[in-house]
TORFIGU-858405 format. One line per 3 residues: number of its first residue (from 0); their letters; for each residue x, y, z of C-alpha. Coordinates in steps of 0.02 Angstrom, whole numbers, m for minus. Layout:
<recs>
NUM = A = X Y Z | ...
</recs>
This chain:
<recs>
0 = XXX = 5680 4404 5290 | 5688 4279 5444 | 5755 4424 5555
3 = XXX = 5611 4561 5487 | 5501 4405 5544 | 5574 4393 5690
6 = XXX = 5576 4566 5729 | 5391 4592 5706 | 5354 4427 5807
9 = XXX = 5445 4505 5936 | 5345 4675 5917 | 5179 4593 5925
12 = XXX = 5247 4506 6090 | 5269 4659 6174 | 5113 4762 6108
15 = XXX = 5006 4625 6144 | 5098 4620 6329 | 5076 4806 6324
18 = XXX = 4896 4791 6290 | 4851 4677 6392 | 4915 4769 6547
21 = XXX = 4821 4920 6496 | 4664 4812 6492 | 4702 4696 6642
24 = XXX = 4694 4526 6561 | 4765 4450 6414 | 4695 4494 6237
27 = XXX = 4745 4341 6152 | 4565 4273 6124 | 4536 4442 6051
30 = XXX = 4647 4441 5924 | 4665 4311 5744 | 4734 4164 5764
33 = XXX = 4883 4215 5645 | 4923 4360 5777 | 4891 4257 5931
36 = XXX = 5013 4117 5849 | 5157 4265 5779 | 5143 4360 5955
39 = XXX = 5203 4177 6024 | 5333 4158 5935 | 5405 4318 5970
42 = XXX = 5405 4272 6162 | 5532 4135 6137 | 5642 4216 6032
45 = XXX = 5790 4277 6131 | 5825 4464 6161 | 6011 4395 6074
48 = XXX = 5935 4347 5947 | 5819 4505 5909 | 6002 4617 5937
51 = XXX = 6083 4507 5820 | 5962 4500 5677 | 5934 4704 5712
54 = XXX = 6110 4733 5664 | 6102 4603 5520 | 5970 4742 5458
57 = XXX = 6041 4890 5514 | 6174 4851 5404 | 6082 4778 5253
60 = XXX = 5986 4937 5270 | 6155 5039 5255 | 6216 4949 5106
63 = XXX = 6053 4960 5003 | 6037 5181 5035 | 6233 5188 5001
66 = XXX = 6198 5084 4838 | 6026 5169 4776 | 6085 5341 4846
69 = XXX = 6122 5389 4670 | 5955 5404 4596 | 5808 5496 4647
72 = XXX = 5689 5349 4651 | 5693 5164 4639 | 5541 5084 4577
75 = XXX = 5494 4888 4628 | 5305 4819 4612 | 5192 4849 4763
78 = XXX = 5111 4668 4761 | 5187 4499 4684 | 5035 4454 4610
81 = XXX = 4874 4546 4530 | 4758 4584 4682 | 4659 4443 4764
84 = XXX = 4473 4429 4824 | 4449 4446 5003 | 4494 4301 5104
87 = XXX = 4579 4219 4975 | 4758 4210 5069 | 4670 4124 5233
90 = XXX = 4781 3961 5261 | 4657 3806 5207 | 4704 3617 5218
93 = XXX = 4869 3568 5290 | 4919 3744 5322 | 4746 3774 5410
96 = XXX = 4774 3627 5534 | 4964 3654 5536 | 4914 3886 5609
99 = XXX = 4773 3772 5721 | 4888 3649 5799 | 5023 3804 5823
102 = XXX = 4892 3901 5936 | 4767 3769 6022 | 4905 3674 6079
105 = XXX = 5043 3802 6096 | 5164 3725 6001 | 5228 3887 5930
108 = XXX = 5411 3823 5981 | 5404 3718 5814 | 5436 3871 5722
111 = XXX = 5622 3865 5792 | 5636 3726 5645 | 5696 3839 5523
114 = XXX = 5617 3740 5359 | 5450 3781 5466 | 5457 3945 5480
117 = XXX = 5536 3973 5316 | 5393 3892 5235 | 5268 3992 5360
120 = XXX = 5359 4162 5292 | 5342 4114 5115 | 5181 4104 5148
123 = XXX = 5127 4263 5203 | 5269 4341 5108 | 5218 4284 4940
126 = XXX = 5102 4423 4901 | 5182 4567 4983 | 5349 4541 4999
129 = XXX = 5435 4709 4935 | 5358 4844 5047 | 5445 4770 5179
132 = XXX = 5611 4831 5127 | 5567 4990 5163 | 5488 4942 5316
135 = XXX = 5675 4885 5351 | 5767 5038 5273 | 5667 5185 5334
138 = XXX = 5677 5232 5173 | 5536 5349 5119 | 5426 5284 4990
141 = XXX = 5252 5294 4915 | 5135 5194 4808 | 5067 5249 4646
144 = XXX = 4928 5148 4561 | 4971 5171 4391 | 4914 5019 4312
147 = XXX = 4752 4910 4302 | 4704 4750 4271 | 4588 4667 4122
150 = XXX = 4487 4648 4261 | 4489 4841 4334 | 4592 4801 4487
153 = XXX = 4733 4906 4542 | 4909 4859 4494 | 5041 4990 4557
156 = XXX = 5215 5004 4579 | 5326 5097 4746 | 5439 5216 4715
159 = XXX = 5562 5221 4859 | 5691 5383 4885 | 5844 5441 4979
162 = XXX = 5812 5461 5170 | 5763 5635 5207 | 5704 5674 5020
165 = XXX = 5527 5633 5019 | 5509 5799 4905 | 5565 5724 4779
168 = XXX = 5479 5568 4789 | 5307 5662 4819 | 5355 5772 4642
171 = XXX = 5410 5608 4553 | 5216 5554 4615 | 5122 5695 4565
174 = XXX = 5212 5652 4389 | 5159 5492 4363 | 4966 5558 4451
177 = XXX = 4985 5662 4292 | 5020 5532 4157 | 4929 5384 4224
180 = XXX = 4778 5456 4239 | 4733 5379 4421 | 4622 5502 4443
183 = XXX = 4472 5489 4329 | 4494 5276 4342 | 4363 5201 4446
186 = XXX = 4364 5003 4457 | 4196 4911 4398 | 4074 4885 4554
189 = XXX = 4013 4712 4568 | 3909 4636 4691 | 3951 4495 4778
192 = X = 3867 4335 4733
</recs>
């Protein structure tokens, strides 16, 4: 997970670079602080380091299609957790101050403390931590909200395929469309307070 980090630090880097040439200034103030403070990080991380954590996935990615090649989908839960009210995964407290002190005073080199950043990752991880295996993989794969909540929220599972067989996965979705009913469910309106 520290190298998918990594690599999408590094990404934001370079689109926010990109960006900001197009525009002809830097977009940092436009962006949230969580960008602004992720696109730093992926400036100091070495172009080594990048390569070397690419082919750390490369290959992890290689072993997990050889391994699930077999079947015709593999199923794993979309979320961690059931789905949260808006808002409710902004940092607060010590992890507000700790994303604050990162970007007012630049000290996005602290994340090179591994127990920082692995406690940053966990973090934003914790809720959505599987889709980003396929993120990794290539593999195709698409959501299906079969279940709901006591509460009427959506609670769905991915179904992930072979690379280059997203027929399959589509008929293995229209399937469960079929027996889940997703359809005709409509979660319960509420107002906010």
């Amino acid at each position: 997970m520290a190298d998918f980090c990594k690599t999408v630090a590094a990404t934001v880097a370079g689109m926010m670079r990109l960006e900001g040439a197009r525009v002809g200034r830097s977009v940092a103030g436009d962006l949230e602080r969580a960008t602004r403070v992720i696109g730093r990080f992926g400036e100091i991380a070495s172009a080594g380091e990048i390569y070397a954590g690419l082919q750390r996935l490369h290959a992890t990615s290689r072993r997990l299609i050889t391994e699930t090649a077999q079947y015709d989908a593999v199923l794993m839960p979309i979320i961690a957790h059931p789905p949260l009210a808006c808002g409710a995964m902004d940092p607060k407290g010590a992890d507000e101050f700790v994303e604050n002190m990162l970007d007012r005073l630049h000290l996005t080199r602290l994340l090179r403390f591994k127990p920082l950043l692995g406690q940053l990752m966990d973090k934003s991880l914790w809720f959505t931590h599987w889709p980003a295996i396929q993120n990794v993989s290539g593999q195709p794969s698409i959501a299906l909200p079969v279940h709901v909540t006591e509460a009427g929220l959506p609670l769905g599972i991915q179904a992930a395929g072979r690379p280059g067989d997203e027929e399959t996965l589509l008929s293995f979705a229209a399937q469960m469309e079929k027996i889940s009913g997703w359809l005709t469910r409509r979660a319960p309106l509420k107002a906010p307070a």
